[in-house]
C-alpha positions in Angstrom: -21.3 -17.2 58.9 -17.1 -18.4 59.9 -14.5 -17.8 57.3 -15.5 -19.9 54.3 -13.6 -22.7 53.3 -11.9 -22.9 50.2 -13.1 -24.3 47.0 -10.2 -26.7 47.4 -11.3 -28.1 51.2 -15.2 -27.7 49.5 -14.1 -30.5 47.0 -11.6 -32.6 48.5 -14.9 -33.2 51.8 -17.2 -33.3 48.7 -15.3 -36.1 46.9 -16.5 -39.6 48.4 -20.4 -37.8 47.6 -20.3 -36.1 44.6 -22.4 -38.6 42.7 -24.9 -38.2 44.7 -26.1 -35.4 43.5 -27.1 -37.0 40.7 -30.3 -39.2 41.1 -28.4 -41.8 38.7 -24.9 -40.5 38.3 -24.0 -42.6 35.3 -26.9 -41.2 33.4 -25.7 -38.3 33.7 -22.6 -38.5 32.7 -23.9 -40.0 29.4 -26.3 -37.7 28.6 -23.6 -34.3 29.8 -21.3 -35.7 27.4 -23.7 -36.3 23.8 -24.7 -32.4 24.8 -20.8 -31.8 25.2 -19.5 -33.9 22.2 -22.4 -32.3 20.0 -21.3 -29.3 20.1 -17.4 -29.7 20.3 -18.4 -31.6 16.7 -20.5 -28.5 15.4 -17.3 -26.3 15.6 -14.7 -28.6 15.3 -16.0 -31.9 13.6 -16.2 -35.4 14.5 -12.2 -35.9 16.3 -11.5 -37.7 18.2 -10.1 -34.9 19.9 -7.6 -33.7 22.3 -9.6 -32.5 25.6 -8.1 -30.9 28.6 -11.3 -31.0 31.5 -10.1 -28.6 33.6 -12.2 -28.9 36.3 -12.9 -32.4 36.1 -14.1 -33.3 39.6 -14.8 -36.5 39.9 -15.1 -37.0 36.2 -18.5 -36.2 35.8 -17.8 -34.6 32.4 -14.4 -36.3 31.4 -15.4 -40.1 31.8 -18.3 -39.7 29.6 -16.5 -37.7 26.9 -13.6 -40.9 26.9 -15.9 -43.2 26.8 -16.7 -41.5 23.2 -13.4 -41.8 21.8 -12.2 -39.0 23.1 -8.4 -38.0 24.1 -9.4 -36.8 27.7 -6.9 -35.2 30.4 -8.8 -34.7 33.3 -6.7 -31.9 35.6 -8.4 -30.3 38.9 -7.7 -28.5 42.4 -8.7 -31.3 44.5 -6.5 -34.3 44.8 -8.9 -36.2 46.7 -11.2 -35.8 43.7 -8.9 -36.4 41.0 -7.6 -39.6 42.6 -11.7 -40.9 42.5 -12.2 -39.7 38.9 -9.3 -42.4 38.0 -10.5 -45.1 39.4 -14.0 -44.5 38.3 -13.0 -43.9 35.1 -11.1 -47.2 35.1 -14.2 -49.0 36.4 -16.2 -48.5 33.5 -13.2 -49.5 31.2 -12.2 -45.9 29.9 -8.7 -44.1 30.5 -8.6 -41.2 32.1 -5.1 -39.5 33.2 -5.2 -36.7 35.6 -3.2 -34.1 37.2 -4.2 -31.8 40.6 -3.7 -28.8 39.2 -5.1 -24.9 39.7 -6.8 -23.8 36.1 -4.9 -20.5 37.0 -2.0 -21.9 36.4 -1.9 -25.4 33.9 1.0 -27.4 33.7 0.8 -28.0 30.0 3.1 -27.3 27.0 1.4 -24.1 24.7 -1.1 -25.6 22.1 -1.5 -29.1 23.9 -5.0 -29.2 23.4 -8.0 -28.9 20.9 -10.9 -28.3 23.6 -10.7 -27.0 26.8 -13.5 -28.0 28.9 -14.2 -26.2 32.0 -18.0 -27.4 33.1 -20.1 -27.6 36.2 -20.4 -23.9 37.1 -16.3 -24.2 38.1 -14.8 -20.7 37.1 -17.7 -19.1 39.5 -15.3 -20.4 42.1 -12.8 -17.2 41.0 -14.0 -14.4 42.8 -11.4 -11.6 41.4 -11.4 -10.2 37.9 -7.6 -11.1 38.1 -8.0 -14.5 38.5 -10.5 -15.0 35.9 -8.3 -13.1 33.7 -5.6 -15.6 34.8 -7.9 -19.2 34.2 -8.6 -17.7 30.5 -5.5 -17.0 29.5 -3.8 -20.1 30.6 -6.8 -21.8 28.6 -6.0 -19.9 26.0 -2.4 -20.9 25.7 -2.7 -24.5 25.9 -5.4 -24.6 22.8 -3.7 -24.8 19.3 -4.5 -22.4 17.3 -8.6 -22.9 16.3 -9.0 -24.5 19.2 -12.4 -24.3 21.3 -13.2 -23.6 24.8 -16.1 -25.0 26.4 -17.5 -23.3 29.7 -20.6 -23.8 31.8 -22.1 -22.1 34.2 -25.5 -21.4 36.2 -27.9 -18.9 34.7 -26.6 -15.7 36.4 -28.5 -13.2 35.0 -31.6 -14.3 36.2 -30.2 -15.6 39.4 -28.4 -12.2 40.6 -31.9 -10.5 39.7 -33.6 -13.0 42.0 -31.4 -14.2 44.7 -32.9 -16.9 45.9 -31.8 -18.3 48.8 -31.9 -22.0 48.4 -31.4 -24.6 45.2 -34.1 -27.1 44.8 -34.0 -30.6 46.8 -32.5 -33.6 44.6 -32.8 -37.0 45.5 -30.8 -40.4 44.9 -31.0 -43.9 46.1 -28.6 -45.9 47.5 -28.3 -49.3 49.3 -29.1 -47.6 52.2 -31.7 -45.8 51.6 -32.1 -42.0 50.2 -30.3 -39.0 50.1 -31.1 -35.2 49.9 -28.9 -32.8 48.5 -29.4 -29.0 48.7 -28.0 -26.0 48.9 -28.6 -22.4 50.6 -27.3 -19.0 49.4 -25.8 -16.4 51.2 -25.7 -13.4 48.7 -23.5 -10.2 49.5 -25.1 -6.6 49.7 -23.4 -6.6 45.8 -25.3 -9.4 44.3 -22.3 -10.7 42.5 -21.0 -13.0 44.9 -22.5 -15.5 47.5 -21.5 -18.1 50.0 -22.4 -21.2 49.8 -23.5 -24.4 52.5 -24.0 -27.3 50.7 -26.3 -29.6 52.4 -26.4 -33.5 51.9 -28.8 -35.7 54.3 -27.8 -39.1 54.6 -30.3 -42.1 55.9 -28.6 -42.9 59.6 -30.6 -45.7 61.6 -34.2 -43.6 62.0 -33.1 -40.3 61.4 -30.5 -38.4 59.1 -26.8 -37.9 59.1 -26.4 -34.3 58.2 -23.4 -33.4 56.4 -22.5 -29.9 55.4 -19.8 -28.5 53.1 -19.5 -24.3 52.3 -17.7 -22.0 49.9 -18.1 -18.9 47.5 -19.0 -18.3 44.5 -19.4 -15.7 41.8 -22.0 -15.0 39.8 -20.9 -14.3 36.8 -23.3 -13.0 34.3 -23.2 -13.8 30.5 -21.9 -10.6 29.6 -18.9 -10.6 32.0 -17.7 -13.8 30.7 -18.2 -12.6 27.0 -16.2 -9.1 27.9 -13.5 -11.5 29.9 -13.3 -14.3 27.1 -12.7 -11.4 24.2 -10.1 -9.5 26.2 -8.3 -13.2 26.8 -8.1 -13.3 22.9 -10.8 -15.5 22.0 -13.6 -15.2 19.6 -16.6 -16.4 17.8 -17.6 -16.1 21.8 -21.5 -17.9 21.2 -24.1 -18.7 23.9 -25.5 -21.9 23.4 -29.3 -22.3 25.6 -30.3 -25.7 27.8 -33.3 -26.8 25.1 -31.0 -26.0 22.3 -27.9 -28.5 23.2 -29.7 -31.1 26.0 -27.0 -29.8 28.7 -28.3 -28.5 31.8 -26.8 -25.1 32.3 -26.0 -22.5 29.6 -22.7 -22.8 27.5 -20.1 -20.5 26.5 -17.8 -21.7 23.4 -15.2 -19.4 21.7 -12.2 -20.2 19.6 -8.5 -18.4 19.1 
């Protein structure tokens, strides 16, 4: 494969479609964020709370959680998607400020925050121990003290024994018809990292529009993240399962 884009130019082309992978995107921003509030209530109570989304994207996670009361900054590396989460948040009546910012480096005042959310598989995109080390610290600083980080990410340890080398097909309707979003995997000789081609098909006349967006990734097993979380200074580091919290990949939460 060329040089692989980075996970900014993957996200600011991937803006305009994002909701498209979902087959009803406001769904699923409902149901992400009951699985998200539930257990930002189990640790911390009701709130509302303060919540940095760190990774927000086009608001996927951040909208939903706003439209529960929540105190939501949305902050993430693409502009072009930060811009959209705005005004989508502001379609559906909720307010959503936002910031294009790097999670490595978070341009907040120390303790700004109860929850830090960072969702969606986003810190696989740091593909050095360093940087990780540098995303969880920052979190760290900009919690209060008992605050609670949030973190989701794909199943790696099964995934990194398996390799596969495509994600499953997922479809959503539009006015013009269909579209198929997919992905194939490119896995090094190391099985911890893997490019990426992200693959949507768009109805065009008779045929298909074929547009296609790449970057890396990291898998990052469970007990990676625990080892990094603990050595940023967190604790109380608890994996919570898909059928146990309604949220679609595993989650990490840990507290100062």
């Amino acid at each position: 494969m060329s040089e692989t884009p980075s996970a900014r130019d993957f996200y600011d082309r991937l803006a305009p479609d994002y909701h498209l992978i979902f087959p009803d995107w406001d769904a699923s921003m409902a149901r992400q964020a009951a699985a998200l509030d539930g257990l930002v209530q189990e640790r911390l109570g009701r709130g509302p709370h303060r919540i940095l989304d760190c990774a927000c994207g086009i608001g996927t996670q951040a909208i939903g959680l706003a439209l529960m009361g929540h105190h939501v900054f949305g902050t993430d590396l693409s502009p072009v998607a930060v811009s959209r989460a705005v005004a989508e948040a502001a379609a559906r009546g909720a307010t959503l400020p936002t910031a294009a910012a790097d999670m490595r480096a978070l341009p907040f005042h120390p303790a700004a925050f109860d929850v830090v959310l960072c969702a969606d598989n986003a810190l696989s995109h740091l593909l050095t121990d360093a940087d990780l080390d540098t995303a969880l610290a920052g979190i760290r600083r900009v919690l209060r003290d008992d605050g609670l980080v949030v973190i989701t990410v794909r199943d790696y340890d099964g995934l990194r024994r398996s390799r596969p080398a495509s994600t499953p097909p997922q479809v959503s309707g539009t006015a013009d018809g269909r579209v198929v979003t997919f992905q194939l995997w490119h896995w090094q000789d190391d099985g911890e990292r893997y490019e990426l081609e992200h693959f949507q098909l768009h109805p065009a006349g008779t045929g298909w529009e074929v547009r296609v967006r790449r970057t890396a990734s990291r898998a990052l097993t469970r007990g990676r993240l625990t080892e990094a979380a603990t050595a940023a200074g967190f604790t109380d580091v608890t994996w919570h399962e898909p059928p146990g919290t309604g949220y679609y990949q595993p989650v990490l939460t840990a507290k100062i």
